[in-house]
N, C-alpha and C positions, 0 to 999 in steps of 0.2 A: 753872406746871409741869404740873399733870393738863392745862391746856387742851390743851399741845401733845403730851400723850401718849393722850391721847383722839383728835387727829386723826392720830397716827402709826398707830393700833389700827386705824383705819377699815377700810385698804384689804388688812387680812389676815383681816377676814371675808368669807368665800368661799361658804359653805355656804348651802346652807337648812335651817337650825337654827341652832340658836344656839352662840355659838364664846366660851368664854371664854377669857382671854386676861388672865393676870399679870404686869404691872407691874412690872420689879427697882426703879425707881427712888423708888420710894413703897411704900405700903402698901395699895395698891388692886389691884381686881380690874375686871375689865369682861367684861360678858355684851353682846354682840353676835349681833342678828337682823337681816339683809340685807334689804330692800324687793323686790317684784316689780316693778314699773315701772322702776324708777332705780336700779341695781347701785351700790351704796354709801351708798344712802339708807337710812339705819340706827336702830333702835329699841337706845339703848346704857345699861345699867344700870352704876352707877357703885361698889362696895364698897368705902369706905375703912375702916380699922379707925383706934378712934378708942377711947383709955381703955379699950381692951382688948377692944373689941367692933366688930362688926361689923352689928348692928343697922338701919343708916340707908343707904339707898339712896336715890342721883339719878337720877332719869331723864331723858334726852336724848333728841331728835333728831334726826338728824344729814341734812342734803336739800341736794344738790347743783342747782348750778344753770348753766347753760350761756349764760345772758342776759350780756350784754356791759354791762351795768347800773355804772357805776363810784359810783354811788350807791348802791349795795347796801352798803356800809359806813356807811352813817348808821345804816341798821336797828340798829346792836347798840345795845343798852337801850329798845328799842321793844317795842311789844306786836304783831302781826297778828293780823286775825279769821280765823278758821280753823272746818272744821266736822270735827266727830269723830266717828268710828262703829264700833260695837263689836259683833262678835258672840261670845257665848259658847257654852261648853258645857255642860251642866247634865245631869246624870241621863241623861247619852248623844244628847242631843239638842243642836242646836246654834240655838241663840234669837239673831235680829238685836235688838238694842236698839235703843229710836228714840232719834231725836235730837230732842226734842218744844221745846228753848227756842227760845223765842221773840227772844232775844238773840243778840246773834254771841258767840264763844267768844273768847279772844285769849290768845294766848301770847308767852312774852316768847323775845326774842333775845337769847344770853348770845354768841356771838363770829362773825364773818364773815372768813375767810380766803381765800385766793390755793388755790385746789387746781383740779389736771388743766388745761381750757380755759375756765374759770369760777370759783366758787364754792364753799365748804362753807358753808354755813349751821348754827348748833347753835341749837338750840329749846332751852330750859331749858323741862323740862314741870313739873319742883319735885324735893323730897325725900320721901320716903316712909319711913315704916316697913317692916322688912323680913318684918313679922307680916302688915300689911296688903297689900304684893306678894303674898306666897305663898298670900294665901286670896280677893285680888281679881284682882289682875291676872294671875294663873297660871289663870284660867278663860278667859281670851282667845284666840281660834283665829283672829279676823280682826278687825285694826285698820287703822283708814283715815284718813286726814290729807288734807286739800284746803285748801291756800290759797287765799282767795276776798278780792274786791274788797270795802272797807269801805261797807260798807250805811248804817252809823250815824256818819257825818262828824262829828256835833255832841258825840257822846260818848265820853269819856277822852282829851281835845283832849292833855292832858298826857303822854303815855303811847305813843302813835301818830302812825305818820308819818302826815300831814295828807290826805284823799285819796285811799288807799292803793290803790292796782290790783296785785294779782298778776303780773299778763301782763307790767307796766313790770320786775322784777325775778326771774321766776321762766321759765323756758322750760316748764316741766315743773309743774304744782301739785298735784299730788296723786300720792301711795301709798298702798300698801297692803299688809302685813304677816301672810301666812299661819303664823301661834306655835304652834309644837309645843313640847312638853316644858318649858313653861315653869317648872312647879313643881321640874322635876325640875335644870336650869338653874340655878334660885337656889339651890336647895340644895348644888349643888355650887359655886359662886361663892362662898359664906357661908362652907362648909367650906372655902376656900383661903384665904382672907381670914384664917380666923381662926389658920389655921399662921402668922402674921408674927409 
């Protein structure tokens, strides 16, 4: 039920900012940030209240894709390597982080649907603490996602599709996410959540 109300949410963030947007049919909230490359490629934070709190947030992905890939459904419960880049802001200044592993990065696909002339793809990035959002990822002013061709063939055989090229499944492989008011965002998503 959130899956298909997570992809109904998608296409009524409009803004560049972030758009929360409640739920009747649950007890969740969602905070949606718009991508600049791909209008509907989305950074979606997920509030469900749960034993009376709203403490635990998901965070998703959400990246469209235009490839006419009819394979693109094996993906869901795979991993993709992906490279990730973050820039913050700290004491008024704004610091790129490197991206110094020497490993590919991979993330899992949690659902692959039918949307527009292609694809929605949702990345499940994991769960988070809603203490640890607000004091890490509310410092983020530029996030960047690039799906990239598997480098390391021989490792997590289990896990990934065998091979993996981007290009085969993705018209588009990377965004990138200019986050304003981030902090300010989850605080108001927490505070609606918790009126259920």
């Amino acid at each position: 039920m959130v899956l298909g109300l997570l992809l109904g949410g998608v296409a009524r963030a409009e803004k560049k900012e972030w758009s929360i947007i409640k739920l009747d049919d649950s007890k969740s909230i969602m905070a949606i940030f718009n991508g600049e490359i791909t209008w509907g490629d989305t950074i979606t934070l997920l509030l469900e209240k749960k034993n009376g709190s709203c403490d635990t947030i998901k965070k998703y992905i959400f990246f469209y894709s235009a490839k006419k890939n009819q394979n693109i459904v094996n993906l869901i419960g795979t991993f993709v390597p992906v490279e990730i880049n973050l820039e913050i802001s700290k004491n008024g200044k704004v610091l790129k982080l490197p991206n110094n592993s020497k490993e590919q990065r991979y993330i899992g696909i949690g659902a692959v649907s039918p949307y527009l002339l292609g694809h929605q793809v949702i990345f499940n990035i994991g769960t988070f603490s809603y203490d640890n959002l607000i004091n890490s990822f509310a410092m983020i002013t530029k996030y960047t996602l690039k799906i990239v061709d598997d480098l390391e063939p021989n490792k997590h055989q289990d896990i990934k599709i065998k091979n993996f090229k981007a290009s085969d499944y993705f018209d588009v492989s990377y965004n990138y996410w200019n986050l304003t008011n981030t902090k300010e965002a989850l605080i108001k998503a927490r505070n609606l959540c918790m009126q259920y």
